[in-house]
VOGU-3710 file (C-alpha; in Angstrom, 3 decimals, decimal comma):
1> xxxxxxxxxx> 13,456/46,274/73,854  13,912/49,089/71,900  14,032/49,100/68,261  17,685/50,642/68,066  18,867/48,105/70,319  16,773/45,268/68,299  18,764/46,307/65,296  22,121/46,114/67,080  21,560/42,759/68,071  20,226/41,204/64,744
11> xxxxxxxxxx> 23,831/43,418/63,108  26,000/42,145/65,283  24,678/38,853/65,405  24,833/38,268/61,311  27,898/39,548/60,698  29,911/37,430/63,270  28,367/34,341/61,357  29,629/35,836/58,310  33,089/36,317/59,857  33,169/39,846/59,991
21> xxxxxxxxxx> 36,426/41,136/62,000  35,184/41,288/65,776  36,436/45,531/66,366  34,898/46,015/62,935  31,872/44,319/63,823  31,292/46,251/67,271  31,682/49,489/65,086  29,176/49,268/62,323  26,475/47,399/64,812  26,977/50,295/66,720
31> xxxxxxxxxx> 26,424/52,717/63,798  23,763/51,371/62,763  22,081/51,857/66,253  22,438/55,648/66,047  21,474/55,518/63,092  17,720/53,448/64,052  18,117/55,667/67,767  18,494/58,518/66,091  21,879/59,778/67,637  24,653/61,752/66,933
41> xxxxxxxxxx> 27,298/60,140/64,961  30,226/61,907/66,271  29,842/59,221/69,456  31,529/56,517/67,741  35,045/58,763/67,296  34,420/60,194/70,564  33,922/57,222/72,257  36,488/55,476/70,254  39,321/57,790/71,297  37,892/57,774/75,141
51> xxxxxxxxxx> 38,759/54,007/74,737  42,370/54,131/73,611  43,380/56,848/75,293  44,262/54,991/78,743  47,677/55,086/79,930  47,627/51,205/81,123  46,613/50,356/77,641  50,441/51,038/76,861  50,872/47,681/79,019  49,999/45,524/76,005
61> xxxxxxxxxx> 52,439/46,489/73,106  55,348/46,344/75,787  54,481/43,161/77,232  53,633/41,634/73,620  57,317/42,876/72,777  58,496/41,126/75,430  57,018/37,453/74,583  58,593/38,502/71,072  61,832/39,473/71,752  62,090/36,015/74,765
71> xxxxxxxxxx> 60,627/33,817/72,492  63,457/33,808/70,014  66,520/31,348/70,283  68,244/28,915/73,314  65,901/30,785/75,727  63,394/28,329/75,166  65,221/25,310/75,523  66,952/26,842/78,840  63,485/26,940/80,628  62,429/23,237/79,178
81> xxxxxxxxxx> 66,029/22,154/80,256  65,233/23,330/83,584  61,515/22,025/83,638  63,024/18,580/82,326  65,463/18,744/85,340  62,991/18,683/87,936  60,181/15,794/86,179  62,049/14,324/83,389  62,666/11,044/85,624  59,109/10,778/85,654
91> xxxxxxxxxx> 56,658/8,949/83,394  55,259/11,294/80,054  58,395/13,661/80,965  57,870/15,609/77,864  54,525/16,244/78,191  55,094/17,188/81,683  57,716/19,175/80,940  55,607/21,164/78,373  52,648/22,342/80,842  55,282/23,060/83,123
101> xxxxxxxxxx> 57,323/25,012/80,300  53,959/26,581/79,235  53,319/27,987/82,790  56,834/29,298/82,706  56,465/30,914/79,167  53,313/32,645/80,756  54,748/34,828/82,648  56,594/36,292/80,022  54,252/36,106/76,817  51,020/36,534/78,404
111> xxxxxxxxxx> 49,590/34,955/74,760  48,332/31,789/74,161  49,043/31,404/70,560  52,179/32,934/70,961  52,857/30,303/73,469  51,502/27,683/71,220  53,564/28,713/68,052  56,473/29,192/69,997  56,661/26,266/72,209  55,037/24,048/69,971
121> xxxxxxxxxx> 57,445/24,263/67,497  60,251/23,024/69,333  58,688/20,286/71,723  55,961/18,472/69,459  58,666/17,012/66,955  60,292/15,982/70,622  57,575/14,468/71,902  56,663/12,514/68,264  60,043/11,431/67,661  59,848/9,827/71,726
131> xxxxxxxxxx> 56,991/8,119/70,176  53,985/10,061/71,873  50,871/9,500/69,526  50,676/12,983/67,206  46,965/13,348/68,893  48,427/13,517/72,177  50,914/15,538/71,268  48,980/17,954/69,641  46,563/17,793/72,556  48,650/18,236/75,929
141> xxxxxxxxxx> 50,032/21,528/73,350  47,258/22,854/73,323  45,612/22,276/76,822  48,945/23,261/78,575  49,569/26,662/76,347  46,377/28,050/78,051  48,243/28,707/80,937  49,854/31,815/78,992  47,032/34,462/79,482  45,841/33,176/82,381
151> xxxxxxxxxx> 49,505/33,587/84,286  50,702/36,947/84,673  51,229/39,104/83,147  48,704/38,811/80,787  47,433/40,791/77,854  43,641/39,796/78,405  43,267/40,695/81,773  44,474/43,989/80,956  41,951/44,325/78,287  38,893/42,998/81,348
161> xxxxxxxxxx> 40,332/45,623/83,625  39,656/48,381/81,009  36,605/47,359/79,562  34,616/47,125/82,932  36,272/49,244/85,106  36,480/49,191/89,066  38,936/46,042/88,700  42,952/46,307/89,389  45,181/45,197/86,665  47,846/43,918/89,757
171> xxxxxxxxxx> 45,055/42,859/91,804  43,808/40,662/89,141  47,343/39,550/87,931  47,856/38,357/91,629  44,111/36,804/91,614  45,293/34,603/88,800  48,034/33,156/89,907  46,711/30,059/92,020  44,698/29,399/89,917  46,942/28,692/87,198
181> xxxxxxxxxx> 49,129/26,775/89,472  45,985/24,720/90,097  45,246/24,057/86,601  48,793/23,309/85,689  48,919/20,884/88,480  45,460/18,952/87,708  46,804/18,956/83,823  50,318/16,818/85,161  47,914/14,508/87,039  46,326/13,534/84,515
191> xxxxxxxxxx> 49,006/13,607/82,266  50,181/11,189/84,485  47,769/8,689/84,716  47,917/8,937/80,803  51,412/8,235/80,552  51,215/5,429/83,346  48,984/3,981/80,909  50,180/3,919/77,776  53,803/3,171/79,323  55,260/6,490/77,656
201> xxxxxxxxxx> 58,993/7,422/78,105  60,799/8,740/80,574  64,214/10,835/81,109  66,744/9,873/83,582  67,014/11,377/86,660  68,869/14,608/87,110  71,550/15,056/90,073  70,737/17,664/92,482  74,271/19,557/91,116  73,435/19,569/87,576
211> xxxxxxxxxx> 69,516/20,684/88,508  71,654/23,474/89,792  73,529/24,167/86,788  69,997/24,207/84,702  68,700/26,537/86,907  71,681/29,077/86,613  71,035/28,945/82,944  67,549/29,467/82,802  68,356/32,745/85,065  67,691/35,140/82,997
221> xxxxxxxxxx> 64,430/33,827/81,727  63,493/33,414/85,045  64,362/36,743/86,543  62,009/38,313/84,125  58,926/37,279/86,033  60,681/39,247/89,168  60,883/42,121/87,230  57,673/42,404/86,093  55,251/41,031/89,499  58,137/42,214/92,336
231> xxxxxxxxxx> 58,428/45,462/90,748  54,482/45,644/90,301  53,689/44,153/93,529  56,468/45,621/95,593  55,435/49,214/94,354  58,120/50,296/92,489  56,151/50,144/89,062  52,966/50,408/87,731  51,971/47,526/85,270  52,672/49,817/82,588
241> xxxxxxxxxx> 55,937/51,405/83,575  56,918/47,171/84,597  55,759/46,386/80,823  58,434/49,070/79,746  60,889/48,007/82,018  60,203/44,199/81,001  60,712/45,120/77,295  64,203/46,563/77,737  65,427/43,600/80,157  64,343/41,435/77,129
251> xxxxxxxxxx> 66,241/43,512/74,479  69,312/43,379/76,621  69,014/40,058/77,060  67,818/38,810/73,453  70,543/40,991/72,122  73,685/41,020/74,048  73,549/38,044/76,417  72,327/35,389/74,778  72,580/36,810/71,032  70,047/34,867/69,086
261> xxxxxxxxxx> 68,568/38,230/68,186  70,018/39,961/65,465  69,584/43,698/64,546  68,253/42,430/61,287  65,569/40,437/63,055  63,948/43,727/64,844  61,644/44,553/61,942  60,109/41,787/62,100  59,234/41,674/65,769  58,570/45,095/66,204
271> xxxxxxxxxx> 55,795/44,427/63,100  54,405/41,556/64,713  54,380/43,401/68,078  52,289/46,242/66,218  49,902/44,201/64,264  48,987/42,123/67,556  49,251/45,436/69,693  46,851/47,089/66,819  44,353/44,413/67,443  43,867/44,322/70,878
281> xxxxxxxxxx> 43,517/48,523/71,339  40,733/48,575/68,323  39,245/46,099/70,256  39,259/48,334/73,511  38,407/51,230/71,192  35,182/49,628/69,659  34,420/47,850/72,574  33,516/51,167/74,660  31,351/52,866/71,515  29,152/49,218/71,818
291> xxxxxxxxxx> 29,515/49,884/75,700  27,909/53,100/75,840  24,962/52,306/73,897  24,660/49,070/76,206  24,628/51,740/79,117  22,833/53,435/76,914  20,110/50,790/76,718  20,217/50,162/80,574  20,190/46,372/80,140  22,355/45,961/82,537
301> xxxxxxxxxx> 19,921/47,420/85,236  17,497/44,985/83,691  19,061/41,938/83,749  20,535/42,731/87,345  16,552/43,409/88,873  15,634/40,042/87,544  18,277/38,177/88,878  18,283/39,542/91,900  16,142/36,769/93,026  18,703/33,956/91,881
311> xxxxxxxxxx> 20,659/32,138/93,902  24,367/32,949/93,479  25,466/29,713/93,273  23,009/29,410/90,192  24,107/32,516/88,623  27,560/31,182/88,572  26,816/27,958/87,438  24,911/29,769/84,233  27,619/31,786/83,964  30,262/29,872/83,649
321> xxxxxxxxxx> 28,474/27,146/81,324  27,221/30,010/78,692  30,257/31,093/78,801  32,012/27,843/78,114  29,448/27,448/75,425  30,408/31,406/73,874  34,410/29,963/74,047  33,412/27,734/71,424  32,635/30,271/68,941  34,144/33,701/70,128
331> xxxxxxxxxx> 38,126/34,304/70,638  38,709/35,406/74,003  40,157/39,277/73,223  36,516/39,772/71,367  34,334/38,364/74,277  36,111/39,844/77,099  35,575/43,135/74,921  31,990/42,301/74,390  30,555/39,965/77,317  32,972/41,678/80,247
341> xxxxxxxxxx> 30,741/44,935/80,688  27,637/42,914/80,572  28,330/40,382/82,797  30,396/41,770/85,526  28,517/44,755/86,693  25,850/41,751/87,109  27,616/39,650/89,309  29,138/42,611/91,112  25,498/43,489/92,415  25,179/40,037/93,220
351> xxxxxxxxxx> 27,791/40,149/95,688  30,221/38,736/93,884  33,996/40,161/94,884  35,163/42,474/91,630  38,825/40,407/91,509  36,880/36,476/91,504  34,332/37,672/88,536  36,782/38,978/86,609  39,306/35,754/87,091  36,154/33,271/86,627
361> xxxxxxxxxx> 35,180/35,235/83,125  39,119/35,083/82,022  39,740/31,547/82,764  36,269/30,822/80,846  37,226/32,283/77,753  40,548/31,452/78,234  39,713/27,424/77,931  37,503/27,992/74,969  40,558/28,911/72,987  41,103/25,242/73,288
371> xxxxxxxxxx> 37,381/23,625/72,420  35,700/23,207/68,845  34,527/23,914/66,379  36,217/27,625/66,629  39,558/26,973/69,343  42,100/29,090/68,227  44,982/26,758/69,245  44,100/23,637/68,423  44,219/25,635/64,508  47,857/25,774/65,265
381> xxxxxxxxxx> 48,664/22,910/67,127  46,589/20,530/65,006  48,776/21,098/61,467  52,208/21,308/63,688  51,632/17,232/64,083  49,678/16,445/60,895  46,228/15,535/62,532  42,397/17,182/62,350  41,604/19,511/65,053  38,719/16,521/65,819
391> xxxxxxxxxx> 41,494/14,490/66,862  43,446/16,819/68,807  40,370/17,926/71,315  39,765/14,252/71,288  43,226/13,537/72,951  43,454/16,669/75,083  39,640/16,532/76,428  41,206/14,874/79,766  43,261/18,222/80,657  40,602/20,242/79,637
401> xxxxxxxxxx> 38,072/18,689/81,714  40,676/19,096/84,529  40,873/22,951/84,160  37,043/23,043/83,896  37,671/21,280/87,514  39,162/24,021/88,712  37,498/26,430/87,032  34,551/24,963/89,279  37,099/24,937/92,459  37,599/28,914/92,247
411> xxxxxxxxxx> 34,190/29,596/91,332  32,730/28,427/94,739  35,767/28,436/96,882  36,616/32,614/96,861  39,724/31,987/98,335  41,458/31,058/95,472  41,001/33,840/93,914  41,184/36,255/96,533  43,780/35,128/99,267  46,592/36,373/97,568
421> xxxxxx> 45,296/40,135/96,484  43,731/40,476/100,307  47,898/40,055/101,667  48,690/42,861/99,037  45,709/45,022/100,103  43,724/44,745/97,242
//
């Protein structure tokens, strides 16, 4: 190990225990390895602008406006009104109805705290004043709203398909999609078996006509996920020109069909839309200066040669437990960023199928948003009820362990992952 890269890894490694900003972090570890190296300097601009100059990074402020712009008024309650109407007869409706809400919201926000905050806000108070215990509450909120970037479209599988390259953001999108299916489903089981338990309430049924009626009225909602996947998958967009064309369906709709969003609201989303946006294209930016010099380094040639000897199914299995393990302490824009060019170029020479490695890292990261001491949304989820975050993984460790399952299921099973892209052609 050289001493440049020795100084990287002791710079990057002290100030994320301080809590230095992730993109900020990437930067100044990555100065300070010229610096040792003896490089030029003018890499980290260069680099920086190769980074954010990609035309599919455009994807991510349009679909962020998107989530935004739907997220805002009687859209919300039109999709849990239509969730309810299909599993409200049955036993922990509510919580049902908010993994099933959450998968719905995911293919329109693509965020998980955005979910979270979003959904959250409306259906916790419902589910605490049906008498669900706050913990639960607070848990099955924070399990289900995972399902938002791991359903397309999302956000951080457009940031994995830039940062290591030779994956398709539409092949991916449609390599994610059983899966979350799969995890929503095993969370409702075991919601379930929960709510068989602990005798929680139930709705009562809905007739077959007034399903109907829900349905019409969650239209619009509905008919954005056609937009965005038919037009991507049935070639008449690319995911950026879809994110666009996403953006102005959700305008028309926030603005002039149902009107919850006023003119004097746009300031506000278009701010929140650019701070968030912001984020995630430093990220890309900094995340290819740190990039080179791993390339740089050739670690990546290393660590390939002596693994070569491994047996796959052991490489996955480390894999996806260290990376369980870096979910607990890492946010899942700033691993991808960091851990994706490592780790996929890896399993790529291992045999592994582009499309699977990249779902299998996602999902990962995606699930440590939701495990302590540093999961993002159980922060937000955790004061929404009134408990400690301690208490909320506590009660929502059941549908975590269930997406773990199936984590597990689409790690050695390939099909999961790759039936789907393989009818597109990808």
């Amino acid at each position: 190990m050289s001493m440049a890269l020795l100084a990287l890894i002791i710079c990057f490694v002290f100030l994320l225990i301080i809590g230095f900003p992730i993109a900020f972090n990437l930067i100044f570890s990555t100065f300070v390895y010229l610096l040792v190296g003896d490089y030029p300097l003018t890499l980290i601009p260069q680099r920086m602008f190769q980074g954010m100059n990609g035309f599919a990074l455009l994807a991510v402020p349009f679909f962020i406006l998107t989530g935004q712009l739907m997220a805002k008024g009687s859209i919300l309650k039109d999709l849990t009104d239509f969730v309810n109407a299909f599993v409200g007869h049955v036993r922990g409706a509510l919580a049902l109805v908010t993994v099933g809400s959450c998968l719905f919201m995911g293919a329109i926000v693509g965020l998980a705290v955005a979910e979270t905050a979003s959904l959250g806000s409306f259906l916790i108070p419902m589910m605490k004043k049906e008498g669900y215990k706050p913990a639960f509450a607070s848990g099955v909120m924070a399990s289900a709203s995972l399902l938002g970037p791991i359903m397309p479209p999302s956000v951080l599988m457009i940031l994995y398909c830039i940062s290591v390259g030779r994956t398709s953001i539409a092949g991916i999108f449609l390599a994610s999609m059983i899966p979350a299916l799969l995890i929503a489903v095993s969370q409702m089981i075991i919601i379930y078996f929960i709510a068989k338990r602990d005798k929680l309430p139930r709705h009562e049924r809905i007739p077959w006509p007034d399903r109907g009626k829900q349905f019409k009225k969650a239209l619009p909602a509905l008919f954005l996920p056609v937009i965005i996947l038919g037009g991507i998958f049935g070639g008449i967009f690319t995911v950026t020109e879809a994110s666009a064309a996403a953006a102005a369906y959700a305008f028309v709709i926030s603005m002039f069909y149902s009107k919850e969003v006023k003119w004097r609201d746009l300031p506000e989303i278009f701010m929140e839309t650019a701070v968030t946006s912001g984020l995630v294209i430093l990220l890309a930016g900094s995340a290819t200066v740190t990039a080179w010099a791993i390339a740089n380094e050739q670690i990546i040639d290393t660590l390939a040669g002596s693994l070569s000897n491994v047996p796959l199914w052991a490489f996955l299995l480390l894999l996806n437990i260290g990376l369980l393990i870096n979910g607990m302490f890492m946010d899942d824009y700033a691993s991808v960023i960091v851990l994706g060019p490592i780790l996929a170029p890896i399993a790529w020479a291992l045999g592994v199928d582009p499309l699977q490695i990249g779902v299998i890292i996602c999902v990962n990261l995606v699930i440590g948003l939701a495990t302590p001491p540093f999961g993002i949304v159980l922060f937000v989820t955790s004061p929404m009820t009134g408990v400690s975050v301690e208490e909320t993984f506590k009660a929502g460790w059941p549908m975590l362990a269930a997406s773990v399952g199936v984590l597990l299921l689409l790690t050695y099973f390939p099909p999961l992952t790759l039936w789907l892209p393989r009818m597109f052609g990808y």
